[in-house]
C-alpha positions in Angstrom: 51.8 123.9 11.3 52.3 120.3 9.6 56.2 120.0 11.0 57.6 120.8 14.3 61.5 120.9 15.0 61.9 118.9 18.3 64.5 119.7 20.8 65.3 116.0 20.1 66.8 116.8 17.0 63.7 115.5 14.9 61.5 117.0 12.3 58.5 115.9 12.5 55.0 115.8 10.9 52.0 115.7 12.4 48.5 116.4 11.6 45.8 117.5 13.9 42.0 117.2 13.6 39.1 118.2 15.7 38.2 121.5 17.1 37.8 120.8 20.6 37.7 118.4 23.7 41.3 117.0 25.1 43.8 116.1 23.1 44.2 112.1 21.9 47.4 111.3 20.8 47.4 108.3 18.4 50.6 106.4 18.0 51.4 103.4 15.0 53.4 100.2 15.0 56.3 99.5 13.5 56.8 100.7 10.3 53.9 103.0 9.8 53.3 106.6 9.4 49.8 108.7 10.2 47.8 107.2 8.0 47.8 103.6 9.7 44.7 106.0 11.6 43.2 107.1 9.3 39.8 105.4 9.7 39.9 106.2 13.5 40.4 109.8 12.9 37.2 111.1 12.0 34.9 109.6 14.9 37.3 110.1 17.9 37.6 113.8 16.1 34.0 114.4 17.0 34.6 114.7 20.6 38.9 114.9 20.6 41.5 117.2 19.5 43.5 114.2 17.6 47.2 114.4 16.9 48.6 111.9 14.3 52.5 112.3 13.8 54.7 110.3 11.5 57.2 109.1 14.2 60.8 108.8 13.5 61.5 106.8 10.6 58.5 107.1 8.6 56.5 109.5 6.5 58.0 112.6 6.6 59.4 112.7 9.6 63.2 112.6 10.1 64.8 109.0 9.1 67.8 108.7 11.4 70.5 106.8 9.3 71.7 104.7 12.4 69.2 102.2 13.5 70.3 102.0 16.9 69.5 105.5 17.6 65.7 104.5 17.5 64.8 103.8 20.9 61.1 103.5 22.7 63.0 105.9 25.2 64.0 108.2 22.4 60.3 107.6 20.6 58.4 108.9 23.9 60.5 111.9 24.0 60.0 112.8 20.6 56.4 112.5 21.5 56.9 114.6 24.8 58.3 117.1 22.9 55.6 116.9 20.4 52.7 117.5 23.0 55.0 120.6 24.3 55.6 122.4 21.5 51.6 122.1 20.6 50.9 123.2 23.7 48.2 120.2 24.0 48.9 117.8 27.4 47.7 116.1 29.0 46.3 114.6 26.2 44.9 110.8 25.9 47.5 108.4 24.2 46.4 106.0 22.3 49.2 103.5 20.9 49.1 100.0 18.6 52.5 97.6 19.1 55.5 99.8 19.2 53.2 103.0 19.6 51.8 101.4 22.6 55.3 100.8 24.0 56.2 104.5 22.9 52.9 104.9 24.6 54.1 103.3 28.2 57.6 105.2 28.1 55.7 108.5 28.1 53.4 107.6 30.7 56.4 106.7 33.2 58.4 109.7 31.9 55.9 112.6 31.6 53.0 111.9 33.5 51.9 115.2 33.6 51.4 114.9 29.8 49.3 112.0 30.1 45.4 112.0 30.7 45.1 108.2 29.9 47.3 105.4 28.3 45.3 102.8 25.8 47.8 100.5 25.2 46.8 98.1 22.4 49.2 94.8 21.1 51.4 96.0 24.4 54.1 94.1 25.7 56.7 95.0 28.4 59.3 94.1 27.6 61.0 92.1 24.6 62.5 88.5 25.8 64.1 85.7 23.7 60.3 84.2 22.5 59.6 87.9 21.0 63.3 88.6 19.7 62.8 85.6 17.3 60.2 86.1 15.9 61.7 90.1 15.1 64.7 89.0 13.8 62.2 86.6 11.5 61.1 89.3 10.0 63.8 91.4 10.2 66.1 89.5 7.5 64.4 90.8 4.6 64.5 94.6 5.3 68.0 94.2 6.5 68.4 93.1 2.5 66.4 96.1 1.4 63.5 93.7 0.6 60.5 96.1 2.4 57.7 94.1 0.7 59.3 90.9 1.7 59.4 92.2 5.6 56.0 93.4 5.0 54.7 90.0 3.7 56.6 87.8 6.6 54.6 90.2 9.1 51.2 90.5 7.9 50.5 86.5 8.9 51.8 87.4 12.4 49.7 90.4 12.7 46.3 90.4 11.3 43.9 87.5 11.1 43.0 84.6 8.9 39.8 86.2 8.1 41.6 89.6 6.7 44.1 87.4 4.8 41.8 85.3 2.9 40.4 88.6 1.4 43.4 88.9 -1.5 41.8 92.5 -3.0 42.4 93.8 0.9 45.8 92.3 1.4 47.0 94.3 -2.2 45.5 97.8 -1.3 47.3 97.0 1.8 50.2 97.1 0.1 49.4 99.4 -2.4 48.9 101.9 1.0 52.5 101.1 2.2 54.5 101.2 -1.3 52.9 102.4 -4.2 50.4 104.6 -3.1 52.4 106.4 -0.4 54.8 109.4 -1.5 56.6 108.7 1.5 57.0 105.0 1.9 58.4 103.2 4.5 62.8 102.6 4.0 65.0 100.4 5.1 66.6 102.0 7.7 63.3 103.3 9.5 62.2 99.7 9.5 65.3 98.7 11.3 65.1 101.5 13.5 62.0 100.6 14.6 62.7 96.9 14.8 65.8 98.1 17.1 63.3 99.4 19.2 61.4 96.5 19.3 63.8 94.3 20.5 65.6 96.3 23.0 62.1 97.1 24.7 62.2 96.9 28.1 59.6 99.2 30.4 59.3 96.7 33.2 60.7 98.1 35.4 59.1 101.7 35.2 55.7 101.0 34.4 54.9 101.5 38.5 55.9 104.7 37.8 52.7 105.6 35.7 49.9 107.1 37.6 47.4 107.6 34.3 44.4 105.5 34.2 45.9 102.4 31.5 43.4 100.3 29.6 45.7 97.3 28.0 44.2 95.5 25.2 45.3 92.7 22.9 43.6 90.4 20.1 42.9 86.8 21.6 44.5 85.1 18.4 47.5 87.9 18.3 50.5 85.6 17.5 53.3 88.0 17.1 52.0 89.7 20.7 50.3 86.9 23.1 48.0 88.0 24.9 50.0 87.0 27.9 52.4 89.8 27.5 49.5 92.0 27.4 48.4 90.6 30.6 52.2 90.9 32.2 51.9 94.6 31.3 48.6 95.5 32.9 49.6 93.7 36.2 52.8 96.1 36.2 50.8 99.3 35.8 49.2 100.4 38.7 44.9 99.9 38.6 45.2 99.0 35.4 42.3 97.4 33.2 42.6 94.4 30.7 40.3 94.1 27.9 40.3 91.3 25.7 39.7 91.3 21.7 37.7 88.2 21.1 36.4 86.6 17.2 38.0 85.7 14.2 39.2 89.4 13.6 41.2 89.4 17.4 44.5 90.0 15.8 47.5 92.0 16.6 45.7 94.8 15.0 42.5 94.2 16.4 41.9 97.5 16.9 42.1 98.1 13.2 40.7 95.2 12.5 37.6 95.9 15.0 37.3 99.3 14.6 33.9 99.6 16.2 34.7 97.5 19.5 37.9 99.5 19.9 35.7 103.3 19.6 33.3 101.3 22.1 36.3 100.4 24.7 38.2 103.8 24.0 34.6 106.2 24.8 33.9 104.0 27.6 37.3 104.2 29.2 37.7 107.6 29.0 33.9 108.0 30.1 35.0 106.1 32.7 37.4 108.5 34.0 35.1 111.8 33.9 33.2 110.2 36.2 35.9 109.6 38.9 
């Protein structure tokens, strides 16, 4: 069943793939639907049970019309919900950027849904260095210009290396607009840049008892990896991993696909053997 009707008030899609194993729960930044995954899918399928949704705001999920009802708080219960209606926690959450702050928020809230955070581009909460550079790019989507808001971010969130490739930075963009039936509007961008801004999980993250692996791209400007290091030291036992190359962006788990499988199996091999 693609959509599930959340006692949240959301409709949401989701896909799942995979036959068995635990359930991994992959969760996208700002602005993007399932697909952002869709390279990661198939290898973490061959041992997982993965569920990809389209969170609120994107795809074909329910687009609130009032931005300020897009919360990380909200976000993780969507996803709480989400695991309880398929019947599939404790599952391993796996989250880039805002998915990884969706990602925290469950862990504190619902630990019994959580086998293990992977928190990726993580921050914990949003001060007035991180706020600027949102409401940077915020300008153009709040004047309806999407590609405009997607062109201010892409410097701030991949690398130099991906940029200079100009065929990759169109298809890109061909994925968000004109290839996508469902593309991205302006009022689930400035949901979820309302969520950016107001996060703050600082002072719950002791409350998360899942084994957390916090990773972030040495050359991430738009996340230092200072505030990926704040957020580790404020989970209990948590582990740090650092991205490191000319591809150690933001989305250096996109970017270095292979390194992030490597980190993601080991963690969670990890674990079992506890």
């Amino acid at each position: 069943m693609p959509f599930l009707d959340l006692p949240t008030g959301i409709r949401m899609y989701c896909e799942v793939h995979g036959e068995g194993g635990e359930p991994f729960l992959l969760l996208g930044g700002t602005g993007s639907d399932h697909g952002l995954w869709h390279e990661h899918v198939r290898p973490l399928a061959a041992r997982f049970r993965v569920v990809v949704p389209d969170p609120r705001g994107t795809g074909r999920t329910t687009r609130p019309a009032d931005p300020s009802t897009c919360t990380m708080r909200a976000m993780a219960e969507d996803a709480a919900a989400l695991l309880d209606g398929l019947a599939l926690g404790p599952a391993h959450v796996a989250g880039l950027s805002l998915g990884s702050a969706v990602a925290m928020e469950l862990g504190a809230a619902r630990p019994d849904l959580v086998r293990s955070l992977h928190l990726h581009g993580a921050w914990a909460r949003s001060d007035r260095w991180f706020n600027e550079m949102m409401e940077i790019m915020e300008y153009p989507a709040r004047l309806g210009d999407l590609r405009g808001f997607l062109r201010l971010a892409l410097p701030c969130i991949l690398s130099r290396d991906f940029l200079a490739d100009e065929a990759a930075g169109r298809a890109l963009e061909r994925g968000f607009f004109d290839e996508n039936p469902f593309p991205p509007s302006r009022e689930g961008v400035l949901g979820h840049l309302h969520a950016d801004k107001t996060h703050d999980a600082s002072p719950r993250l002791a409350r998360i008892t899942a084994p957390a692996l916090v990773a972030t791209g040495e050359n991430d400007v738009q996340v230092r990896p200072d505030y990926g290091r704040e957020a580790a030291a404020l989970i209990p036992g948590a582990r740090f991993h650092l991205f490191r190359g000319r591809r150690a962006s933001h989305c250096a788990c996109l970017e270095m696909r292979d390194e992030f499988l490597r980190e993601t199996f080991s963690f969670v091999d990890s674990i079992d053997r506890q």
